[in-house]
Structures are given as C-alpha cells and as structure tokens.
C-alpha positions in Angstrom: 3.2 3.9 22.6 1.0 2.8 25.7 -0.5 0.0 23.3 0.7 -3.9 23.8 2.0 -5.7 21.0 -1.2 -8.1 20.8 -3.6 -5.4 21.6 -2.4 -3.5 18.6 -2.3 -7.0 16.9 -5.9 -6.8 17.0 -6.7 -3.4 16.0 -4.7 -4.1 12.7 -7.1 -7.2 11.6 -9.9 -4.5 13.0 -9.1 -1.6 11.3 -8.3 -3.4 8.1 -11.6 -5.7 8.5 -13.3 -2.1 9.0 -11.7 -1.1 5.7 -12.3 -3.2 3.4 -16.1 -3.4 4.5 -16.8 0.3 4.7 -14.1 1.9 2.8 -11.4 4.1 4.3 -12.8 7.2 6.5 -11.8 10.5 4.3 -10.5 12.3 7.0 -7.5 10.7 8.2 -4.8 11.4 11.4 -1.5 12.3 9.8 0.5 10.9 12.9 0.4 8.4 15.1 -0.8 8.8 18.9 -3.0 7.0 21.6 -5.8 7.9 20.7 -4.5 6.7 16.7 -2.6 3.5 17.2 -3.9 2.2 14.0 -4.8 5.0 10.9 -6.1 2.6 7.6 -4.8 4.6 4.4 -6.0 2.8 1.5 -7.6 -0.1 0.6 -8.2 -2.3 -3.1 -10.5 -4.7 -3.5 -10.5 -7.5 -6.3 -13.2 -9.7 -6.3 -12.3 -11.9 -3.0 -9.1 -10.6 -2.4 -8.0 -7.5 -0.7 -5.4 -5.5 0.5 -5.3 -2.4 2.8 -2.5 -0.5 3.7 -2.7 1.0 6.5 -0.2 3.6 9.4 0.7 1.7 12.7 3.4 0.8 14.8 6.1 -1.4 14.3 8.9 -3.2 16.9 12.3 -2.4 15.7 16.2 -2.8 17.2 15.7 0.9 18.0 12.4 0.9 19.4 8.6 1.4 18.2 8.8 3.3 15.1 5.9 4.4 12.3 5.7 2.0 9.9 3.3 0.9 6.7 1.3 -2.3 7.3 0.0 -3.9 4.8 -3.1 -6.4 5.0 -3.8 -9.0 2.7 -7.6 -10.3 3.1 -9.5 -13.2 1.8 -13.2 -13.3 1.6 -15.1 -16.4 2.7 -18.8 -16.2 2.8 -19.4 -12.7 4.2 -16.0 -12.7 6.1 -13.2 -11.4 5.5 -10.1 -13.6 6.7 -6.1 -12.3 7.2 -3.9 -14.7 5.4 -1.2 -12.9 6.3 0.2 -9.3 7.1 3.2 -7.1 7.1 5.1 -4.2 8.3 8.8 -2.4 8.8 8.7 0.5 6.0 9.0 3.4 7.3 6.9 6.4 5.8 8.7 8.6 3.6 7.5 11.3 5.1 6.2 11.7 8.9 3.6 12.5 9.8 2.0 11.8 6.4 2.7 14.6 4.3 0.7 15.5 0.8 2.5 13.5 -2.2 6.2 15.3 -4.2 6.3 15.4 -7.5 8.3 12.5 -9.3 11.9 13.2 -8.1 13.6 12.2 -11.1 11.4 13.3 -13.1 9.7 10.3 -14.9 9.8 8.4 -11.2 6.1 8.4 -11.0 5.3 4.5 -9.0 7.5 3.4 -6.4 6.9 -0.2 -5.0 7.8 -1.1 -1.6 6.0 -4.7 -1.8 4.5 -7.2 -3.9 4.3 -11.1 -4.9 1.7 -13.4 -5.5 -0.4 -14.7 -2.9 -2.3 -18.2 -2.5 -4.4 -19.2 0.1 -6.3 -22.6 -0.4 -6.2 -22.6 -3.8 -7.2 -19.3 -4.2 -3.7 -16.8 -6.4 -3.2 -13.2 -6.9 -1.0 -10.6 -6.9 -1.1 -7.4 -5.0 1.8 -5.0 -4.7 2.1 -1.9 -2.4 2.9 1.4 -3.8 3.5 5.2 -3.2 2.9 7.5 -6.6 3.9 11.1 -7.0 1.9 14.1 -7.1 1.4 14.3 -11.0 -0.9 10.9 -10.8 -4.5 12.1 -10.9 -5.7 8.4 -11.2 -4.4 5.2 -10.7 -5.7 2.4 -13.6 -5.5 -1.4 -12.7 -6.7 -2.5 -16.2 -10.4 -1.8 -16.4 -10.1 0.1 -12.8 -9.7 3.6 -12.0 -8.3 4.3 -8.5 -8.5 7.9 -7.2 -5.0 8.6 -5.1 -5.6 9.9 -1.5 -3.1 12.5 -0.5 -0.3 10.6 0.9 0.0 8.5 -2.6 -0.1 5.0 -0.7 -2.2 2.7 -2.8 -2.4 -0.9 -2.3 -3.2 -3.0 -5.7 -4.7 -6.6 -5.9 -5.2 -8.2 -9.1 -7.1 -12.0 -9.0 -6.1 -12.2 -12.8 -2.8 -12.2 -14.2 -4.2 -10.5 -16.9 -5.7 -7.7 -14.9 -1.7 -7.1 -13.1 -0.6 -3.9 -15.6 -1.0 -0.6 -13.4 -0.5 2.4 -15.5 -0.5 6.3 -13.7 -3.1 8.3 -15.3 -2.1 12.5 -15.4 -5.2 15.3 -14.8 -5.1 15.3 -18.5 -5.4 11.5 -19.3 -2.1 11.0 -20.7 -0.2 7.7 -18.8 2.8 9.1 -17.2 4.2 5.2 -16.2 3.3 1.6 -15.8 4.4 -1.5 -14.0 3.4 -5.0 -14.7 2.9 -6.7 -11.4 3.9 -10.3 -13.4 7.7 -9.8 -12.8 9.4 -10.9 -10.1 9.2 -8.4 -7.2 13.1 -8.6 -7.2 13.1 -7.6 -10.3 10.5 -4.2 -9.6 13.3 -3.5 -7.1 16.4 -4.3 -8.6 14.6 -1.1 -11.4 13.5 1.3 -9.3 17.1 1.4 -7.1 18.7 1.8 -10.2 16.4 4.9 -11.1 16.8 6.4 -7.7 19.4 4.4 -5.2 19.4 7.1 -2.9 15.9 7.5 -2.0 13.0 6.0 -0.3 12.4 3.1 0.6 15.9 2.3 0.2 16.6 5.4 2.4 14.8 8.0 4.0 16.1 11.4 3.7 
C-alpha cells in the first residue's frame, strides 16, 4: 500500500461523503490496489443519519490488511458530518466474491456491527451486515433494500420502531429477521452459536 495512514484517512470521509450524496457507483473494484485505496460498497440512508460501508485498508499486528470500514454520517444543513468510523473485519471472501448461499441452511443475516449511536442529541441504530445469496431484498420496515453482489449492507434506523430487518426471498416469502433493539452482544452471542466456526469469527 503506497497510501499514508492520514491520506487514506481522508479518502474514507471522501468516498463515504461521495456515497451517501450520489449513491454507490454500480461497478465496483473487487480488490484493493493503488489506483483503489478506498472501494464504497453500500450505503443506507435514514433521514439524517447514514451509514456506508465501505473496502479499505486497515493497520494490523501483521501488517496492512483488507478490511470493512464502516461510516456513520450525520447530516447538518446540507453537510454531511463523520461522528465516528470503524474498521478491522476482514472480508469473508477476497477480493469480493459474489454472495454463498446460507451455510447452515437458515443462516441467512450475519452481523459483524451494530449499537446505537447519539451525536448531540440526535439516537439511532445502524448495524452492519453480510446476507446470503437466497436474499433478493432486504426490508428495514417500510424500506426495501436491493443487495449488491457481495451481500454487505449497512442499516440505519432513526426510529426504534423502524429497527426489525427481515430478508425478503425472489418469491416474497421472509427467510429471517433481526431486531436491531437487542444488545449487539446479544446478536453475537446468537449467531456464534449458529455457526462458531465461521466468519466473522473466523475466516476460512
């Protein structure tokens, strides 16, 4: 990586500024490189509130690796502002690859992140996820979420309310929810028990 820590510090906020104002670009690099420091992913918008996911470099005990960033925005006026943002999960597949099918079977929403966020005054939730091939559409209460290849989708929810994520199959039917109100521990504690073997836990 010929890139300096704050240089690609700056193309984060950038990319995920670029993001969230004109949407993610439908062709995407599947790997990182020099010319692709930063690749956005995804991106979910709530009102104020956003957050984009996106493919970047992070510094680890062995060295640069790929990791998933993830970019919580606030709007203010016609800006968007970084709260905060955060990396170190490695892809589970790289480069990107399209999504598996749910492995167990039933396995369809993985979470890797999520908790409320408050910025002054302002409280959500968003969560980061990965869903398996079977999702045609991801619903956030009364929104419908196409999944990009790579089945990385970022969620915000301003409304407690609004924090039940169902995966929709190509025929309609629901194939799993979450509810983005429990305790993140608690999302994790689950979905190690279902599959303690696997990503993110591990990669294989």
């Amino acid at each position: 990586m010929k890139v300096d820590r704050r240089t690609l510090s700056g193309l984060i906020l950038e990319a995920a500024d670029r993001a969230a104002t004109e949407g993610v670009p439908p062709a995407n690099a599947r790997q990182l490189d020099d010319a692709h420091p930063v690749v956005p992913l995804a991106v979910d918008i709530d009102g104020d509130a956003a957050l984009v996911t996106l493919l970047t470099w992070t510094e680890q005990d062995s060295g640069w690796e790929p990791s998933l960033w993830n970019q919580d925005l606030v709007k203010q006026e016609d800006s968007w502002l970084p709260p905060t943002g955060g990396g170190g999960a490695r892809p589970r597949d790289y480069p990107l690859t399209d999504r598996r099918p749910a492995d167990p079977p039933g396995l369809h929403i993985r979470v890797y992140e999520a908790g409320p966020r408050r910025r002054e005054g302002k409280a959500w939730r968003a969560a980061a996820l990965q869903v398996s091939a079977e999702v045609e559409t991801l619903r956030i209460q009364g929104r419908d979420r196409a999944v990009p290849f790579h089945g990385y989708v970022p969620v915000v929810a301003r409304k407690l309310a609004d924090c039940i994520v169902a995966a929709i199959g190509s025929d309609g039917s629901v194939l799993e929810t979450i509810d983005l109100r429990r305790d993140p521990s608690d999302l994790y504690r689950e979905l190690r028990h279902r599959d303690p073997d696997a990503w993110p836990f591990k990669n294989r």
